[in-house]
N, C-alpha and C positions, 0 to 999 in steps of 0.2 A: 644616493647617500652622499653626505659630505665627506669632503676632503679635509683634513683637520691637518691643520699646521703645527709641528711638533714646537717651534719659538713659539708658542702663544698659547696660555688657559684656553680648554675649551669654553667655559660662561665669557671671556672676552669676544671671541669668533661668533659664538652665539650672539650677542649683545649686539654687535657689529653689522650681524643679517640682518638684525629686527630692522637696525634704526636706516641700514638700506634701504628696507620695504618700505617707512615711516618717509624715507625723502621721496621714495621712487612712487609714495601715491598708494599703493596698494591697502597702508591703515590711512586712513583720513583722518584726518584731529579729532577730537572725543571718538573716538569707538575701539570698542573695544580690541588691546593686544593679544595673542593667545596664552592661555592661563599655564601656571607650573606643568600640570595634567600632559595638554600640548604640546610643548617645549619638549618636554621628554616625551613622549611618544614620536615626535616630527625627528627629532635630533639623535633620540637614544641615547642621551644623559642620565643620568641621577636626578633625582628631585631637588638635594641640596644647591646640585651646581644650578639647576630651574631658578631658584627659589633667587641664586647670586645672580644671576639673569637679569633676573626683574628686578631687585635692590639695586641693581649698577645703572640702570637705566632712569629708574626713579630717583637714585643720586643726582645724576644728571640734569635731570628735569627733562628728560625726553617721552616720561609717561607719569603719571599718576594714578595710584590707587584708589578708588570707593570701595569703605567695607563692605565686604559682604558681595559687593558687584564684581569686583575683579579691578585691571587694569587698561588704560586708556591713554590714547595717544592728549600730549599735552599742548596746546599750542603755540606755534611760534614764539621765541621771548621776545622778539620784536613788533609781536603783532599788536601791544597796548600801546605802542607810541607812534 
């Protein structure tokens, strides 16, 4: 189980693991991140804070959404130039 840091929202800490796993190789670029469902079941969150997960990350541009398919890792912003 995680250790959660009273200074910090949990969906930040969360958000933070994903894009860990995202540098450290574990998601590869296009494939799929784990959906709301998983977040909370892995973490033991709310769905809401799940759901702020993923909008923080796809804010970012560290994943993007396909309807209906879920979410995916985005690739590099450097990688068109």
């Amino acid at each position: 189980m995680i250790e959660w840091r009273l200074n910090q929202p949990k969906w930040v800490q969360v958000a933070d693991i994903i894009k860990d796993r995202i540098a450290s190789g574990d998601y590869p670029v296009d494939t799929p991140v784990p959906s709301e469902h998983q977040i909370v079941q892995e973490f033991g969150i709310a769905r809401g804070t799940a759901r702020k997960v993923l909008q923080r990350l796809q804010g970012e541009g560290v994943i993007y959404a396909v309807r209906g398919l879920g979410s995916f890792v985005s690739p590099p912003k450097d990688a068109g130039q």
